[in-house]
C-alpha positions in Angstrom: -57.6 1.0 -82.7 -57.4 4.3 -84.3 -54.8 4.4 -87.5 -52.9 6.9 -89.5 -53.6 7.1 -92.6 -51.3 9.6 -94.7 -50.0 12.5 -93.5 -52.9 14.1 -91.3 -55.2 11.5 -91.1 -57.0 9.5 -88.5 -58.6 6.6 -89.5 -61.4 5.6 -86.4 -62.5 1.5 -86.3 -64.9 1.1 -83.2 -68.2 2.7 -84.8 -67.5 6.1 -82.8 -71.0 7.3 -83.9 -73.5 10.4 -82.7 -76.4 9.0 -80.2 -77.7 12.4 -79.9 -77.5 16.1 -81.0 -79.2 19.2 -80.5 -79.9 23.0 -82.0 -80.8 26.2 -80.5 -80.8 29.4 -82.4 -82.6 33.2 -82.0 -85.4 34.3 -84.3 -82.9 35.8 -87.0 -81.7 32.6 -87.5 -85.5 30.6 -87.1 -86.6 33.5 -89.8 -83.9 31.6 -92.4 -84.1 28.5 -94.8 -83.7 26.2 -92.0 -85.9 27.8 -89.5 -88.5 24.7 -89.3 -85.0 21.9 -88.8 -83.6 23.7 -85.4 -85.1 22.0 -82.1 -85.2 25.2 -80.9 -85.7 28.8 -81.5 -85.7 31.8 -78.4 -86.6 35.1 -77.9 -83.1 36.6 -78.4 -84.3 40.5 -78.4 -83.6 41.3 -74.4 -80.5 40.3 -72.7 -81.0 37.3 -70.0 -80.4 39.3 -66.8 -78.9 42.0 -68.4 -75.9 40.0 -70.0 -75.5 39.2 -73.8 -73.2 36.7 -72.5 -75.5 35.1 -70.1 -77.5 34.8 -72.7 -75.0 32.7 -75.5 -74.8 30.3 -71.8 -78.1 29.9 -72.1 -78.0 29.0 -75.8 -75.2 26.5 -74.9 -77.1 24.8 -72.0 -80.4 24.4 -73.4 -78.4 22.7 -77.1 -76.9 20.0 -74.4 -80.1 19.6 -72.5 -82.2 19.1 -76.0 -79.0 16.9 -77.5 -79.2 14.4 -74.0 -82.6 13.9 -74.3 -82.4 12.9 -77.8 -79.5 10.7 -76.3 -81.4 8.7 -73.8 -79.1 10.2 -70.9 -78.5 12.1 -68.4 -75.4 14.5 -67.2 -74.5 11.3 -65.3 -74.2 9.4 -68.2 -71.6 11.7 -70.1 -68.2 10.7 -68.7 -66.4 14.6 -70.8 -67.2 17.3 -72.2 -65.2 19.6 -74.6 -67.2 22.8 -75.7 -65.5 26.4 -76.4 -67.0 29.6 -78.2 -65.7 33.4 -79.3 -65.6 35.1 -75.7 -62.6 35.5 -73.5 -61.1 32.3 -72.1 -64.3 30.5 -73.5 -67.0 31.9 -70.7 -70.1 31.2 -72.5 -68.7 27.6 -72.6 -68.0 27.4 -68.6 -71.1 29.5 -66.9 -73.6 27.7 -69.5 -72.0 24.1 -68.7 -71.1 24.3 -65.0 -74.1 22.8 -63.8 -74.0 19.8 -65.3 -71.2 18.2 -63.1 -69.4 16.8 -66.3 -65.8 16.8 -66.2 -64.7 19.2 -68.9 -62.1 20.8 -71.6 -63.0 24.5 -72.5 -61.5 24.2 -76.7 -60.8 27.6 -78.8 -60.6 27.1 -82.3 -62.8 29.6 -83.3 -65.8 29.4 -85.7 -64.5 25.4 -86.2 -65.3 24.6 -82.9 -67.7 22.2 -83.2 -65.3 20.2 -85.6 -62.6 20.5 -83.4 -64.5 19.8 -80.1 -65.9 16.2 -82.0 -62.7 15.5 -82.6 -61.8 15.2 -79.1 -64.8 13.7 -77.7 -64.1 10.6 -81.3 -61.0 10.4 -79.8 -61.3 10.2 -76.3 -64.5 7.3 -77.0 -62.2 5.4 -79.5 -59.3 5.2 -77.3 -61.6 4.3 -74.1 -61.2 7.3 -72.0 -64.8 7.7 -72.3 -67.9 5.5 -73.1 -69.5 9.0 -73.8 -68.3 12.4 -75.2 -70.1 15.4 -75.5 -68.9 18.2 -78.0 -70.8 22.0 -77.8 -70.4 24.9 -78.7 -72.1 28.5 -79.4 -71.9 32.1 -80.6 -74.2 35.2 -79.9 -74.2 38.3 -82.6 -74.6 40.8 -79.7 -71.6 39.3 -77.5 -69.4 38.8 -80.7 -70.0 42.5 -81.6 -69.1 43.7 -78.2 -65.7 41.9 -77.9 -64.6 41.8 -81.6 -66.1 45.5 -83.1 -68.2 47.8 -81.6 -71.2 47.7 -79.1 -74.7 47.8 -80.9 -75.1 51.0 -79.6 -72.6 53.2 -81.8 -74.4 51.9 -84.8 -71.0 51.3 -86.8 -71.5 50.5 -90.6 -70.5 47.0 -91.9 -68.5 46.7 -94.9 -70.2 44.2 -97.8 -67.8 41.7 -97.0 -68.5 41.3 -93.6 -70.5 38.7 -92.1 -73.4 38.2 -89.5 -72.3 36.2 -86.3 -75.5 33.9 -85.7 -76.9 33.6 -82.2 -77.0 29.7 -82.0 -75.5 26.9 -80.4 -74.8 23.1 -81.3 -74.5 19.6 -79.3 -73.4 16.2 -79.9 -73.0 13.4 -77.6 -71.0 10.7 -79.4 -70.7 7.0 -78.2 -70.1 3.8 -80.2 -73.0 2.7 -82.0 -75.7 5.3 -83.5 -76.6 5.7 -87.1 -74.3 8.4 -87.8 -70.7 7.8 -87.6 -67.4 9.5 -87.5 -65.0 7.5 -90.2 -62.0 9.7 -90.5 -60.7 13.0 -88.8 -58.2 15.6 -90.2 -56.8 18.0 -87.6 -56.4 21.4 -89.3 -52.5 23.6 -90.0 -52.3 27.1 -89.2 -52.8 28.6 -92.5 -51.8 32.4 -92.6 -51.7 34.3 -96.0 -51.3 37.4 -94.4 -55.0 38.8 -94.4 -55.7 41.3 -92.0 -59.3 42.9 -92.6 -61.1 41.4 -89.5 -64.4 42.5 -92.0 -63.2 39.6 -94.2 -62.9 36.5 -92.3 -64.1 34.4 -95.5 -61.0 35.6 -97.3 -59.1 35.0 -94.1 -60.3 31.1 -93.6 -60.9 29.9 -97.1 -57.1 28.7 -97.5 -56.8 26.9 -94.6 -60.5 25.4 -95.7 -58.4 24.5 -99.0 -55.3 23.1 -97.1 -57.5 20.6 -95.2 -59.5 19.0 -98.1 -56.7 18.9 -100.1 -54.9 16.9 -97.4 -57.6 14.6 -96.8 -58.0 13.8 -100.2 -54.6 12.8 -100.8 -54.0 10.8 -97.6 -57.2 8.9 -98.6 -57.0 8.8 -102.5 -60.4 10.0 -102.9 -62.2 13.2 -104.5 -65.0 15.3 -104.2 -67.0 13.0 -106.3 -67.0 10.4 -103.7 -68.8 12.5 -101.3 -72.7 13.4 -101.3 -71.9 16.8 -100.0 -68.4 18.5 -98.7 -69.7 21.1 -95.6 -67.6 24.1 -94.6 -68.3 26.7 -92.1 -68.5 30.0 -91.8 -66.8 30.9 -95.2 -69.9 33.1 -96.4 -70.2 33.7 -99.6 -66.4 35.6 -100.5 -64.6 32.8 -98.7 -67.0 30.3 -100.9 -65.6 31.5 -104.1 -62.2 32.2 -102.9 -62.2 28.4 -101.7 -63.4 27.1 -104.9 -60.5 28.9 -106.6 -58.3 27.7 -104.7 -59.0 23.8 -104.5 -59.5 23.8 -108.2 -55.8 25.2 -108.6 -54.9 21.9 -106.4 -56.1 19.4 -109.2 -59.8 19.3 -107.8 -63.1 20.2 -108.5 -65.2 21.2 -105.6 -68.5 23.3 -107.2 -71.1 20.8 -107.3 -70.2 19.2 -104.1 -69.7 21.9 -101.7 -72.1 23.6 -99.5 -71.2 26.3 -96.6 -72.9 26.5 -93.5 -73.0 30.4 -93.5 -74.9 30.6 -96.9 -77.4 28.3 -95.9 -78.6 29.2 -92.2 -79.9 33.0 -93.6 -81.2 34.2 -96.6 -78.4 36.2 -98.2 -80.8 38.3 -100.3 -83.7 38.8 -98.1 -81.8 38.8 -94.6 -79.4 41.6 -94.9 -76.2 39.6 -93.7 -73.9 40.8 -95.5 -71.6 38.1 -96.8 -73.6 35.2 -94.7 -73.6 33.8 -91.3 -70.1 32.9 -88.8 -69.5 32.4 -85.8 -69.4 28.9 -83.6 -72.8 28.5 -83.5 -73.4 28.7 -86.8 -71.4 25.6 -88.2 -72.8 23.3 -85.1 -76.6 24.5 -85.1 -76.6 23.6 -89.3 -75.1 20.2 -88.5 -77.4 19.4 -85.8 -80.4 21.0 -87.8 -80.0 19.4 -91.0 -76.4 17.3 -91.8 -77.1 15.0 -89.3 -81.1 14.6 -89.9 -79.8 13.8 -93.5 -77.5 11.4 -92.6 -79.8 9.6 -90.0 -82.5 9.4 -93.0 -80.0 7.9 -95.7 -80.4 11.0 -97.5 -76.9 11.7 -97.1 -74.5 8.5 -97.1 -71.0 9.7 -97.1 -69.9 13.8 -96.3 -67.6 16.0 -95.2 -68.0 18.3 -92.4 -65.0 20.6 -92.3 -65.8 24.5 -90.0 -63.0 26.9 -90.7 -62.0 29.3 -88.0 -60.3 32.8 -87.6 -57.9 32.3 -84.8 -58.0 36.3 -84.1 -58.5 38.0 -80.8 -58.9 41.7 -79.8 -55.5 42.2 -78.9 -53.9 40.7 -81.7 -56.0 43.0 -84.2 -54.9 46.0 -82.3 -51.2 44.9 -82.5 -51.1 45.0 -86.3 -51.4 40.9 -86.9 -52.7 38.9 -89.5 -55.7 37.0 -89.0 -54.4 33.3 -89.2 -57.0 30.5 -90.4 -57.8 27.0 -89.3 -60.2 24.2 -90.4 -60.8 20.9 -88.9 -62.3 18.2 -91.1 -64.6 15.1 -90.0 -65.7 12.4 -92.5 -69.6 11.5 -91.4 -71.2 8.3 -93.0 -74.4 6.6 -92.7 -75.6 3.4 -91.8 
């Protein structure tokens, strides 16, 4: 059985672990650092029938397909499904899954998605609700632009602390057994400091990022020197430092250990992104591309894999609010 441990804390004992996983991303994102790692990359430049959003679907059906043949399985074999993304009540999420026949939870938690949605699926395998979950999730740079800023077409300039949503999607089916295992699970606070540029979601995120560590640390007495690597998502590279700052003014030191998903999928420098890559699909596409090849390979024995998320929407931007943060944290071991 599952057990508390601390305040936040889920300790997980059946060997919830991931029997297959899967990456799909567009050629921005295959023109990075991790290009070669993704299973997959498309032809993002034309819409797919005219729809942007059709398109991110597509993204989110192909990851599944790609992360259930990796698996073994087939949509029969998956008794759930949790999956969410950026759009209005979670669209890319149902019209890219409903084919599949798998009973399913549409999730909203933002860029830390693909945290959250594991989460659910750990749970619902531990507890026996399901001898197999599936977790996906997604994001689309020209459907995030339409919804969140402007369409492509007014050509609106992007401040430098903005970041580049990546076209790319992430899939996990997670049973008991595989050689990659989810350990512990820390469900993420509401963390609001009262930021309000929707151009700075690193700034926005990076203490709720802080809040969750710090947590898990403490209910589990470790530090960031027990880990081969701490992952967060989507913080780019304002929401890095800021994060850094801010654990270090908690009593620990995160530098050496800590790696963010939206420096590493694109080339800061060369790439023109701004402050780095966000968005759903950015988080979920990195751990399917390289955290959990790492892990598999016993390069990585022991990390942490915590996506932060801007829980935002249009209409809460255009009434004045505060963009409120949330991270979601899963402990990953090998072996």
């Amino acid at each position: 059985m599952a057990k508390r441990i601390g305040g936040r804390t889920v300790r997980l004992d059946k060997g919830i672990g991931v029997v297959g996983y899967g990456s799909v991303v567009g050629q921005k994102e295959g023109s990075g650092p991790l290009g070669n790692l993704f299973d997959e990359v498309v032809d993002d430049s034309k819409p797919l029938d005219g729809s942007w959003e059709k398109s991110e679907s597509a993204l989110q059906s192909a990851a599944l397909t790609r992360a259930l043949g990796r698996a073994g399985l087939n949509a029969d074999g998956v008794d759930m499904i949790f999956a969410g993304d950026l759009l209005n009540q979670c669209i890319g999420s149902t019209f890219g899954l409903r084919s599949y026949g798998i009973p399913f939870a549409g999730l909203f938690g933002a860029c830390s998605t693909m945290a959250l949605s594991m989460m659910m699926a750990a749970i619902s395998v531990e507890s026996g609700a399901a001898q197999k979950a599936a977790a996906v999730t997604s994001s689309h740079f020209c459907t995030a632009e339409r919804q969140f800023r402007t369409p492509l077409e007014y050509g609106g300039q992007r401040t430098p602390t903005a970041q580049w949503t990546t076209t790319a999607a992430g899939a996990v089916v997670l049973g008991v057994g595989g050689r990659v295992s989810v350990s512990d699970i820390c469900m993420g606070k509401i963390v609001d400091l009262g930021q309000s540029d929707a151009n700075n979601m690193g700034a926005a995120m990076a203490p709720a990022a802080c809040d969750t560590i710090v947590s898990y640390m403490r209910d589990t007495g470790t530090s960031p020197d027990d880990y081969d690597a701490v992952f967060t998502g989507d913080l780019g590279s304002v929401g890095s430092e800021l994060l850094l700052e801010l654990v270090t003014a908690e009593g620990y030191t995160l530098d050496s250990k800590h790696l963010d998903c939206g420096k590493m999928i694109f080339d800061i420098e060369r790439q023109d992104v701004h402050a780095g890559g966000s968005g759903c699909g950015c988080a979920a596409s990195v751990l399917c591309a390289h955290i959990l090849p790492m892990l598999e390979s016993g390069r990585y024995k022991n990390v942490l894999f915590c996506p932060t998320g801007a829980l935002m929407s249009t209409t809460s931007g255009q009434q004045g609010e505060s963009v409120p943060g949330i991270a979601h944290l899963l402990h990953l071991v090998s072996g």
